[in-house]
C-alpha positions as CSV (number, residue, x, y, z in Angstrom):
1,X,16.8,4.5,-15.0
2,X,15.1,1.5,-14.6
3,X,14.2,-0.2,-10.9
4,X,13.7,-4.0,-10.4
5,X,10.6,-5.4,-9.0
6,X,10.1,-5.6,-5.6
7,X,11.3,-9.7,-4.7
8,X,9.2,-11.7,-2.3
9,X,11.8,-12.2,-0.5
10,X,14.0,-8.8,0.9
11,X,17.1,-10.2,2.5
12,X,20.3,-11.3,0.4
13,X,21.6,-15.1,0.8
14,X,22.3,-16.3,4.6
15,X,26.1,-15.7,5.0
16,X,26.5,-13.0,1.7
17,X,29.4,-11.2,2.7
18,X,29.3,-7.6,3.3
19,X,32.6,-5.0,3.7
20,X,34.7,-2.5,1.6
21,X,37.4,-2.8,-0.4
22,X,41.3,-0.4,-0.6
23,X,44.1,-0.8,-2.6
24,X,47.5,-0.8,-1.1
25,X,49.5,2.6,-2.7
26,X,46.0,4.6,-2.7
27,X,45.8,4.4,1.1
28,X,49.3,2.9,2.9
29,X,51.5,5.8,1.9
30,X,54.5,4.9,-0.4
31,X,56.6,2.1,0.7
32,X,59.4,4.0,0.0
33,X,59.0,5.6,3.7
34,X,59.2,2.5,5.3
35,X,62.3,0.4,3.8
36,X,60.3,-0.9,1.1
37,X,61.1,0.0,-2.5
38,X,59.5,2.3,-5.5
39,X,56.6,1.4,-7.5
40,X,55.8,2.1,-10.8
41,X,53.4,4.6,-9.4
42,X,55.8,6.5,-7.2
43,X,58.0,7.3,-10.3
44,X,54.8,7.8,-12.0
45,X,54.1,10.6,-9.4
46,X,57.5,12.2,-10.4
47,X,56.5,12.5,-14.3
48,X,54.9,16.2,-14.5
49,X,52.2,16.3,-15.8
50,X,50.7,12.7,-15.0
51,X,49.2,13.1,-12.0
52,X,46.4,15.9,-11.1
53,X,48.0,19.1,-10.1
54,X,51.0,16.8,-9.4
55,X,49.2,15.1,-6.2
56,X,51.2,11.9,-5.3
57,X,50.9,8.6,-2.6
58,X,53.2,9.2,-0.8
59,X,51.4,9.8,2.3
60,X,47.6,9.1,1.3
61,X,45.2,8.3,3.8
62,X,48.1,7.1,5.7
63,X,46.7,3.6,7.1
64,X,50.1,2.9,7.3
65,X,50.2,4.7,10.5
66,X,46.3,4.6,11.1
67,X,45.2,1.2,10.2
68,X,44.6,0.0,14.1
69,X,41.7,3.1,14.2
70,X,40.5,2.9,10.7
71,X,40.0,-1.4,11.5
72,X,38.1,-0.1,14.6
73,X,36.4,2.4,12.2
74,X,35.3,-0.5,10.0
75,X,34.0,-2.9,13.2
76,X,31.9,0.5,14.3
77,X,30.5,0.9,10.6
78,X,29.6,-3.2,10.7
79,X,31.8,-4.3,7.4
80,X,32.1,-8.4,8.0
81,X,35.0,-8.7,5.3
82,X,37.9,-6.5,4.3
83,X,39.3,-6.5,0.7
84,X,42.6,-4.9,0.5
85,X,46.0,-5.4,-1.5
86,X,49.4,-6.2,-0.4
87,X,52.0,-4.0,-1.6
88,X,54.5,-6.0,-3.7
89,X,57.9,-3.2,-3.0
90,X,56.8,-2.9,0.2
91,X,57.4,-6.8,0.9
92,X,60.6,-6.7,-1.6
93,X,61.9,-3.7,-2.4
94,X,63.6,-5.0,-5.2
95,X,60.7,-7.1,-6.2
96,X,62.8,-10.6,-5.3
97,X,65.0,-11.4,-3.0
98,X,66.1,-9.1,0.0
99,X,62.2,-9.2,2.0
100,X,61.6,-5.4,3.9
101,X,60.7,-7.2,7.3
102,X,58.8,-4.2,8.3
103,X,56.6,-4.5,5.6
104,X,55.8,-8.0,6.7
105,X,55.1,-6.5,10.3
106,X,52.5,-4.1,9.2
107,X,50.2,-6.3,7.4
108,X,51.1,-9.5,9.6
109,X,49.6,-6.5,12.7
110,X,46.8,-5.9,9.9
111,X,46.0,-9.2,9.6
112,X,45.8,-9.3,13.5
113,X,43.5,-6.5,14.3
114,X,40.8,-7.6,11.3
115,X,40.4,-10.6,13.0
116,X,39.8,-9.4,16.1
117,X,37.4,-7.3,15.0
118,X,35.7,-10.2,13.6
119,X,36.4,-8.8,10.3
120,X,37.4,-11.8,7.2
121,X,40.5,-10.7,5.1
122,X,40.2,-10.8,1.9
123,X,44.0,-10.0,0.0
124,X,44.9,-8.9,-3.4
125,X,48.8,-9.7,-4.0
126,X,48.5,-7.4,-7.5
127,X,46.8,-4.2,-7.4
128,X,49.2,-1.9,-9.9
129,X,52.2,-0.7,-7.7
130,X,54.6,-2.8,-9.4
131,X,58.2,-2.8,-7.9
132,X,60.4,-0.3,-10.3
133,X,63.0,-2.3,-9.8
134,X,61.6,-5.1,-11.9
135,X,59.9,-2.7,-14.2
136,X,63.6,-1.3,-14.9
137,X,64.2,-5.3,-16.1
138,X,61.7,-5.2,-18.6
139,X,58.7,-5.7,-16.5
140,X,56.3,-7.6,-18.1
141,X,57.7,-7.6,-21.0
142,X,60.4,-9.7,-20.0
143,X,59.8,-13.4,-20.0
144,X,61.1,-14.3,-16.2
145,X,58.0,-12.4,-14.8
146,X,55.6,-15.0,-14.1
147,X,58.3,-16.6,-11.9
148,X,58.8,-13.2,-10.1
149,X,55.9,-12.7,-9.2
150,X,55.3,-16.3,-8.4
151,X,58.6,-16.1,-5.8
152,X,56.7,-13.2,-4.3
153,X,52.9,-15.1,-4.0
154,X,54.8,-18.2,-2.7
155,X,56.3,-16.0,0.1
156,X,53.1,-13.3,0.7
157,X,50.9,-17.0,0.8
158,X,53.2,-19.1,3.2
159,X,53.8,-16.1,5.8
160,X,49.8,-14.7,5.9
161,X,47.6,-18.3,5.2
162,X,48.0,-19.3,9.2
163,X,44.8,-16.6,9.3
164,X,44.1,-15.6,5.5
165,X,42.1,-18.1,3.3
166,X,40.7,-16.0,0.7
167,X,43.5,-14.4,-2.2
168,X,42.7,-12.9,-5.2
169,X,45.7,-12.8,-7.6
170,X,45.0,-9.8,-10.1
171,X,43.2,-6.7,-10.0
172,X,42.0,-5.1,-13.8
173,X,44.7,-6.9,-15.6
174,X,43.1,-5.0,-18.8
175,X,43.6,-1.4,-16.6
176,X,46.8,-1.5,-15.8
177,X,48.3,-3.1,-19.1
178,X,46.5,-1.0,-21.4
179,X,45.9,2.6,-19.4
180,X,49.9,1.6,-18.2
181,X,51.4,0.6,-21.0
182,X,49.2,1.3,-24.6
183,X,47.7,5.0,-23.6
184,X,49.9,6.2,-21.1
185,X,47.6,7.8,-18.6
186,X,48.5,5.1,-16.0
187,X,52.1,4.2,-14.5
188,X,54.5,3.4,-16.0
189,X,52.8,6.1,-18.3
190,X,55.1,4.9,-21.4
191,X,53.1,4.1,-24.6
192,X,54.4,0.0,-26.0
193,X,53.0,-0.8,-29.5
194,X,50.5,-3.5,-29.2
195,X,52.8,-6.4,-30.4
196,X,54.5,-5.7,-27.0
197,X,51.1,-5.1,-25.0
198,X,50.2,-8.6,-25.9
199,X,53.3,-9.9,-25.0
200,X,52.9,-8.5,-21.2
201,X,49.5,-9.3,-21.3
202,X,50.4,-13.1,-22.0
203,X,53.0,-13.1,-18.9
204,X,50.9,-11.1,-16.8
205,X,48.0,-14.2,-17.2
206,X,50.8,-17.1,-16.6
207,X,52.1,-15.1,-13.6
208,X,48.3,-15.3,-12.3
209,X,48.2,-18.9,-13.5
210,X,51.5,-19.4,-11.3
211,X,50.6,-17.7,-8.6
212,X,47.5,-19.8,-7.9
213,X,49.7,-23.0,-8.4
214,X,51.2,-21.5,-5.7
215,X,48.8,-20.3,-3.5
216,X,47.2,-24.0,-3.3
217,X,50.8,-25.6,-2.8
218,X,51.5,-23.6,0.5
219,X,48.6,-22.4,2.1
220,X,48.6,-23.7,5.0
221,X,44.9,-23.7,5.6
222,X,42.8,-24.5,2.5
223,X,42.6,-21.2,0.2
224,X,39.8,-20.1,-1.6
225,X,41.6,-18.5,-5.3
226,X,40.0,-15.6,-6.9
227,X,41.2,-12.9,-9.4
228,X,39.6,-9.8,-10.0
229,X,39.0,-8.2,-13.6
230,X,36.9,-5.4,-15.4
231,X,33.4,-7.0,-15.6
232,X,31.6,-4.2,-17.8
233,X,29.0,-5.5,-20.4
234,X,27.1,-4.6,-22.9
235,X,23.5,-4.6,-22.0
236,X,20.4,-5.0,-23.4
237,X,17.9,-2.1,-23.5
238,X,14.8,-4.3,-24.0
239,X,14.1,-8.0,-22.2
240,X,13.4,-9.3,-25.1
241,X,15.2,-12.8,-26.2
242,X,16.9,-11.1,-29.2
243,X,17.9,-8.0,-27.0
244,X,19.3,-10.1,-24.5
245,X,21.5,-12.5,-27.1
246,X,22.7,-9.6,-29.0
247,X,24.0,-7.9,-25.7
248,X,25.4,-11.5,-24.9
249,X,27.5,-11.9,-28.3
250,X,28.7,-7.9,-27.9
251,X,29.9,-8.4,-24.2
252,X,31.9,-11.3,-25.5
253,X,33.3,-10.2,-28.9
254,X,37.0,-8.9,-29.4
255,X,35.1,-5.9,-32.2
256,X,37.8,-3.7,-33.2
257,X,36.0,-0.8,-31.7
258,X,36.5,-1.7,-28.8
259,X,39.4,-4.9,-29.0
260,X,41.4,-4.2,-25.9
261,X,38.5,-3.6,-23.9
262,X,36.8,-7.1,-24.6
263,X,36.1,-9.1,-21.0
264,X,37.1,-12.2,-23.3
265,X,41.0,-11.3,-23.5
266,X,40.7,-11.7,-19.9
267,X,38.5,-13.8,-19.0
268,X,39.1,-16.7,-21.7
269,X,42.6,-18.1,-21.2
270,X,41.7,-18.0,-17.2
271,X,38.4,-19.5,-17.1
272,X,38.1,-21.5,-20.4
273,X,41.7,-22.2,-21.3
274,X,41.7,-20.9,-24.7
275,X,42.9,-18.0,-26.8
276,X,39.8,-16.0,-28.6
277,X,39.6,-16.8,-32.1
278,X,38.8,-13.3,-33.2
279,X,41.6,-11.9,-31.2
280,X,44.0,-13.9,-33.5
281,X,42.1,-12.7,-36.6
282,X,42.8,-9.2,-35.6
283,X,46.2,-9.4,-34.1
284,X,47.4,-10.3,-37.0
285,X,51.7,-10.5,-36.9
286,X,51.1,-9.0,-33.6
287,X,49.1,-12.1,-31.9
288,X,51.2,-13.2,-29.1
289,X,51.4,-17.2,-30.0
290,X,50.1,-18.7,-26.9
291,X,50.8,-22.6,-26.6
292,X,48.8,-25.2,-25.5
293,X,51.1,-25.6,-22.7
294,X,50.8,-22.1,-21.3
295,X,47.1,-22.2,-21.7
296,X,47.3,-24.6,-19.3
297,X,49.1,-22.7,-17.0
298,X,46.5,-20.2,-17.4
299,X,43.5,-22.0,-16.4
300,X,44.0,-22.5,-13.3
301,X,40.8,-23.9,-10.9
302,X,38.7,-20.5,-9.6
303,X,37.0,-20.4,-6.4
304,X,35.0,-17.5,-6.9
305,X,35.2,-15.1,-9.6
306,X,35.9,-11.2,-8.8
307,X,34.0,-8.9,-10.6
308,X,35.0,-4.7,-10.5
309,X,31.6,-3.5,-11.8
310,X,30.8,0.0,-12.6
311,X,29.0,0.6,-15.9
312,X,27.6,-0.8,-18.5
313,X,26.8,0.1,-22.5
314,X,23.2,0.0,-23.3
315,X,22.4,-2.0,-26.8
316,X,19.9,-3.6,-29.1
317,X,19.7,-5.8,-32.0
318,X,20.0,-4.5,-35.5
319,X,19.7,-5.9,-38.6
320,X,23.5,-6.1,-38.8
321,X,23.8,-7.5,-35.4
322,X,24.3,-4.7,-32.5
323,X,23.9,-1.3,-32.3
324,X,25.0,0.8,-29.4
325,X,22.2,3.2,-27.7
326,X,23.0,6.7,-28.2
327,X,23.7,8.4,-24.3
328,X,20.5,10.2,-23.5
329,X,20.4,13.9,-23.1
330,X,20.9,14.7,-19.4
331,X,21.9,11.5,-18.9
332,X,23.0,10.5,-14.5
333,X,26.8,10.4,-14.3
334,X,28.9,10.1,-11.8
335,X,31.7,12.5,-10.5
336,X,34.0,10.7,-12.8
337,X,31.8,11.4,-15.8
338,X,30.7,7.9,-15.7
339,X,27.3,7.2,-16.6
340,X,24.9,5.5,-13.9
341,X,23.4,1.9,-15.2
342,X,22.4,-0.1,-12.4
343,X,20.6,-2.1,-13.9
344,X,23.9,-3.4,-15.6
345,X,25.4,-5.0,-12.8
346,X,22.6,-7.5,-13.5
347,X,23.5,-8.1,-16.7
348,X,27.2,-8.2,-15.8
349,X,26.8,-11.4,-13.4
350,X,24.2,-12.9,-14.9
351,X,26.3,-13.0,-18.3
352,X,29.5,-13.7,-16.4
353,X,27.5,-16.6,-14.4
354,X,26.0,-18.3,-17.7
355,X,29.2,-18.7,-19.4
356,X,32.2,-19.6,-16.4
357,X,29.6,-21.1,-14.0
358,X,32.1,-20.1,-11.2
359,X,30.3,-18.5,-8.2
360,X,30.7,-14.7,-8.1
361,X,31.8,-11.9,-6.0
362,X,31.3,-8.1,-6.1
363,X,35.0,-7.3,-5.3
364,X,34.4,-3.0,-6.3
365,X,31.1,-1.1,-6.8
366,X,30.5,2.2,-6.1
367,X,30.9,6.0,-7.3
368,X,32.7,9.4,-7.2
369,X,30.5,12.0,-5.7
370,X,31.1,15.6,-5.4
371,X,30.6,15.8,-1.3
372,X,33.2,17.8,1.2
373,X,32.3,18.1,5.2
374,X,29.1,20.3,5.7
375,X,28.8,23.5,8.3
376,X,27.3,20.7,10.6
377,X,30.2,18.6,10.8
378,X,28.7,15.6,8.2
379,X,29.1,14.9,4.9
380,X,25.8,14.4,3.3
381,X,26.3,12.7,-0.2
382,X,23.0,11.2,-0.7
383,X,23.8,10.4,-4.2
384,X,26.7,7.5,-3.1
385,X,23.7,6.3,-1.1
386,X,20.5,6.6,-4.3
387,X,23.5,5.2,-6.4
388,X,24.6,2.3,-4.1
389,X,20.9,1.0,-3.5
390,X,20.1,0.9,-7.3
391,X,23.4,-1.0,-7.7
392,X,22.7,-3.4,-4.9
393,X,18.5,-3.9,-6.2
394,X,19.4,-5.1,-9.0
395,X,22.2,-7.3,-7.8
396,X,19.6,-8.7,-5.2
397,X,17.5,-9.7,-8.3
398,X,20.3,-11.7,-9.6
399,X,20.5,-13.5,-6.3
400,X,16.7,-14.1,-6.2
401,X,17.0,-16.0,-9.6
402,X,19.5,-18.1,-8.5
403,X,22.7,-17.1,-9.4
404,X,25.6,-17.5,-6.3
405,X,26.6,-14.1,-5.5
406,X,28.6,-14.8,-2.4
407,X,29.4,-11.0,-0.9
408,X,30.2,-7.4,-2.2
409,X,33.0,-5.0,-1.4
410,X,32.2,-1.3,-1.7
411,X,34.4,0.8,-3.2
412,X,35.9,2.4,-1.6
413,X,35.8,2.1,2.0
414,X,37.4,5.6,2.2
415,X,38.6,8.3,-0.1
416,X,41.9,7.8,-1.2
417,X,44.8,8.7,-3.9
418,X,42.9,8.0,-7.1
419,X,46.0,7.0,-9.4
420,X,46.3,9.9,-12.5
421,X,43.3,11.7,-10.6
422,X,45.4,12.4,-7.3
423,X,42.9,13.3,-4.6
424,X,40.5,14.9,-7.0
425,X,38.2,11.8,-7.2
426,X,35.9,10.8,-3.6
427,X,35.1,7.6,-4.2
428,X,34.8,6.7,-0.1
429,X,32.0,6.4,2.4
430,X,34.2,7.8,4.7
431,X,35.6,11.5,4.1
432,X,39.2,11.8,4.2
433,X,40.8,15.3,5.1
434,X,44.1,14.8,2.9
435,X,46.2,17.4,4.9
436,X,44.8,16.5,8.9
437,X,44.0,13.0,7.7
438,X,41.3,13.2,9.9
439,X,38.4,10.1,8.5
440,X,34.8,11.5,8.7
441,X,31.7,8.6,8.1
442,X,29.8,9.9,5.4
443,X,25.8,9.4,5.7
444,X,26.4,6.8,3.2
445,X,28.9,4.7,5.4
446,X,25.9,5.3,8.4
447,X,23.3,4.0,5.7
448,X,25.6,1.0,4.4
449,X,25.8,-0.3,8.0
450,X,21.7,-0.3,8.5
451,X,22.3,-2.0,4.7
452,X,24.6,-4.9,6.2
453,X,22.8,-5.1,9.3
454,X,19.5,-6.0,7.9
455,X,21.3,-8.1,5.3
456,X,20.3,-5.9,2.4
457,X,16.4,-5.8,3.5
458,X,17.1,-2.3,3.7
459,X,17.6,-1.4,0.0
460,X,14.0,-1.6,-0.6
């Protein structure tokens, strides 16, 4: 692995925005326990066979119950901003209509205690547990879902923007319509052909494009509008100007190798208002027939532009245009069999940056490790920490050239119920006993706090 040069200047940008980020059914515990309604996930957990050794949410880390200690846990460990996800059946158990009032008091008390700790919210309104209720109507199949979830935004926005600014619509739109609805391994865990897929994917984009009409109509202090996708690229091995073009061109490109994967499926309609050619081309009778109109809806004006970054392919130039780099023998990979390409991340906002021009944020980063509490009471997982400071070195080069980074969320702030995986993923840099519940720091979550208090400085 490669390391960056060492930048004349150490610290990140004055006021870069340091915290964690959660999602709401891999930490709260199921709604279901607290008036609220299923998710797809909670039936999910049901299906045997779908989740690891049939682990479910239902309980989780439990923050339900714990979130006053685990804010104080994040004030002690020095995160300045909080990302985290309302969970939509836990505010409507039916998805519209009747509200659950006591899901409403728990993040409303949420909201509370971040604030006193001096800690910025930062709220996802979509982060996969979608209601059953509505899935059991079609889901996003059926055409009256951008207005469903646009009656739930309006309400989440007009009861929470008194003290919450920042909202990110969407997380991974790509992960949970194709690993829900194409493959299977994700809730609902039902395999659509990919005429359908298309179809969801097309309301699932106006129901973002919706939503941020109405997060600017009734915030009631002036919002900042993000949404949150996959930002994976294809990287070039080489700095040289073909290398870096031909990585370019592959990131971008809808290839059939790869079609449901491609950023611009995702990215386009939101950020450019158009439909990519190519994905017409290979649609085919399948192509979902987007109009003008609901482009429009689409493209909605983007504060900042939330990018989940993990890895990256390594490629060069070919005389027939790209050619993927074979994994070397041996290669660094992560827990989840990921491989480790830090230098990617550069690659991924630089790209990202170039063609949007919207200022950036790291909204996930970070890394399954194999750690457990040692003899001595700690959990030593140096390898969160060797991975996270590669990560973060070469995201501090894209801030020394220029381009606005404007915080980074680790993920995960602790370990948690990690969807089809169940418990057997760590991805947290705080250890989480998943029958005591007791939360332990890791090293890492000691080392990310010297990180944020030096304002990356640090990392080198």
């Amino acid at each position: 692995m490669r390391t960056p040069e060492r930048p004349a200047r150490l610290t990140f940008p004055d006021n870069f925005l340091w915290g964690s980020a959660t999602a709401s059914y891999q930490i709260e515990g199921s709604p279901t326990r607290h008036g609220g309604g299923p998710s797809v996930w909670d039936e999910m957990c049901r299906q045997p066979g779908k989740v690891y050794r049939g682990h479910s949410g239902m309980t989780a880390c439990d923050h339900y119950k714990f979130f006053k200690e685990d804010v104080a846990m994040m004030k002690d460990l020095g995160h300045k901003v909080y990302r985290f996800s309302l969970s939509w059946p836990r505010l409507f158990p039916e998805g519209v209509g009747r509200r659950n009032d006591d899901g409403y008091r728990f993040y409303n008390e949420l909201v509370d205690e971040l604030l006193k700790a001096d800690i910025k919210p930062f709220i996802t309104m979509f982060h996969w547990d979608y209601p059953h209720a509505l899935f059991q109507r079609g889901g996003w199949m059926n055409p009256e879902s951008p207005e469903w979830f646009e009656a739930y935004a309006k309400d989440a926005v007009g009861f929470l923007s008194d003290r919450v600014t920042d909202w990110i619509t969407m997380n991974e739109t790509v992960v949970f319509l194709i690993m829900g609805h194409l493959t299977g391994e994700h809730a609902p865990g039902i395999r659509f052909g990919r005429a359908d897929v298309m179809l969801m994917l097309k309301h699932a984009l106006l129901s973002h494009g919706r939503a941020c009409m109405a997060i600017r109509e009734h915030a009631k202090k002036a919002p900042r509008v993000s949404y949150a996708p996959v930002a994976g690229v294809d990287y070039p091995v080489t700095e040289t100007p073909e290398a870096i073009e031909a990585a370019r061109k592959s990131t971008f490109a809808a290839s059939p190798s790869n079609f449901f994967w491609s950023p611009s499926l995702y990215f386009e309609p939101v950020l450019k208002g158009v439909w990519p050619e190519d994905a017409a081309a290979y649609l085919g009778a399948d192509d979902p027939k987007i109009t003008q109109a609901e482009l429009a809806v689409m493209n909605q004006k983007i504060d900042v532009l939330g990018l989940n970054f993990y890895q990256g392919n390594p490629v060069e130039p070919s005389a027939d245009g790209v050619t993927k780099v074979a994994p070397k023998v041996g290669e660094p990979r992560t827990g989840f069999e990921w491989p480790v390409t830090p230098d990617a991340i550069y690659w991924s906002v630089r790209f990202f940056w170039e063609r949007y021009g919207v200022p950036l944020f790291i909204t996930e980063n970070g890394t399954s490790a194999l750690d457990w509490v040692a003899l001595d009471g700690r959990v030593h997982d140096g390898g969160r920490i060797d991975y996270t400071r590669r990560y973060l070195q070469w995201l501090h080069r894209a801030t020394a050239e220029g381009i606005p980074v404007e915080g980074y969320t680790h993920w995960s702030l602790m370990d948690n119920f990690e969807w089809a995986e169940g418990y057997k993923q760590r991805f947290g840099m705080v250890h989480v006993d998943f029958e005591t519940l007791k939360r332990t720091p890791k090293d890492s979550a000691y080392w990310y706090r010297d990180v944020i208090a030096s304002n990356g400085e640090s990392i080198w």
